[in-house]
C-alpha positions in Angstrom: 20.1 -211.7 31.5 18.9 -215.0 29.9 15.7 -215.2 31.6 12.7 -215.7 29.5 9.6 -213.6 29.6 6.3 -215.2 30.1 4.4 -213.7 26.7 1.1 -212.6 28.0 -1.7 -215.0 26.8 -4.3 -213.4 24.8 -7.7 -214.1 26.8 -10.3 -215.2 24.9 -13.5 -214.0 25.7 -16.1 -216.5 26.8 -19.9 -216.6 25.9 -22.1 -215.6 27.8 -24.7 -218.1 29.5 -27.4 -216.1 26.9 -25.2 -216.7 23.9 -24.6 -220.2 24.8 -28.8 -220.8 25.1 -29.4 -219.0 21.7 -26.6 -221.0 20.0 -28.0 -224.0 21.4 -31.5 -223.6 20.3 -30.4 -222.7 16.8 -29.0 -225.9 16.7 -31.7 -227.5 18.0 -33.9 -225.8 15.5 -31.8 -226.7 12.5 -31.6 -230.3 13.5 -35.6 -230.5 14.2 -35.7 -229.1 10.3 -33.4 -231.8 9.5 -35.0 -234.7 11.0 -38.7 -233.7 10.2 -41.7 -233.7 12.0 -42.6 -237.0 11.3 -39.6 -238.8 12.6 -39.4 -236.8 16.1 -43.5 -237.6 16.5 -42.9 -241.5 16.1 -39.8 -241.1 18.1 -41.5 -239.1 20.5 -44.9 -241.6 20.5 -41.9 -244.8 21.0 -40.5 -243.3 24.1 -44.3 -242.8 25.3 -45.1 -246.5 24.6 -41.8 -247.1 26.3 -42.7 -245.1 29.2 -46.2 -246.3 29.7 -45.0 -250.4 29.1 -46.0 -252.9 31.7 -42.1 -253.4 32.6 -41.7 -249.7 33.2 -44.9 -249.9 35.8 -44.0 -252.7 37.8 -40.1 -250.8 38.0 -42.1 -247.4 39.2 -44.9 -249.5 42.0 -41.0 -251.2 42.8 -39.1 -247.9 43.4 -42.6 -246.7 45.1 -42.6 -250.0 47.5 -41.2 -250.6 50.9 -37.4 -251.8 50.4 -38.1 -254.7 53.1 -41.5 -256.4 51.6 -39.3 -256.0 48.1 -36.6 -257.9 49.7 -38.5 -260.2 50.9 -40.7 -261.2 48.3 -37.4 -261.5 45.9 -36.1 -264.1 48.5 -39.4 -265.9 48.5 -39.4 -265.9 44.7 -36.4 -267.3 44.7 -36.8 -270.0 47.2 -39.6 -271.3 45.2 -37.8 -271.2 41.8 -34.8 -273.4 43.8 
């Protein structure tokens, strides 16, 4: 009587995982074009310098080190600093 039917949703399709790639190396292409080559290679040789810094070395051999001769060389650090 006064019930209310459910209007049937119109399903949009989705893209596909291939249209979704293409679309995002368009963009990728038109933003390259907008930038320049120039920026993205001194962007690109910052993020090397970055990479290849003293600080970012000593945080690698860290990560690469024994967690209990880290921990115990922080304490002594700080002992001595005291």
């Amino acid at each position: 009587m006064f019930w209310k039917k459910k209007k049937v949703q119109e399903t949009k399709k989705k893209p596909s995982r291939e249209d979704i790639i293409k679309q995002a190396q368009l963009s990728a292409q038109a933003k390259r074009e907008e930038i320049g080559s120039e920026t993205l290679d001194a962007i690109r040789e910052a993020i090397m310098k970055k990479e290849n810094s003293a600080l970012a070395k000593a945080q690698k051999e860290i990560k690469g080190a024994d967690v209990d001769k880290v921990l115990d060389n922080l304490s002594i650090w700080l002992r001595d600093k005291e």
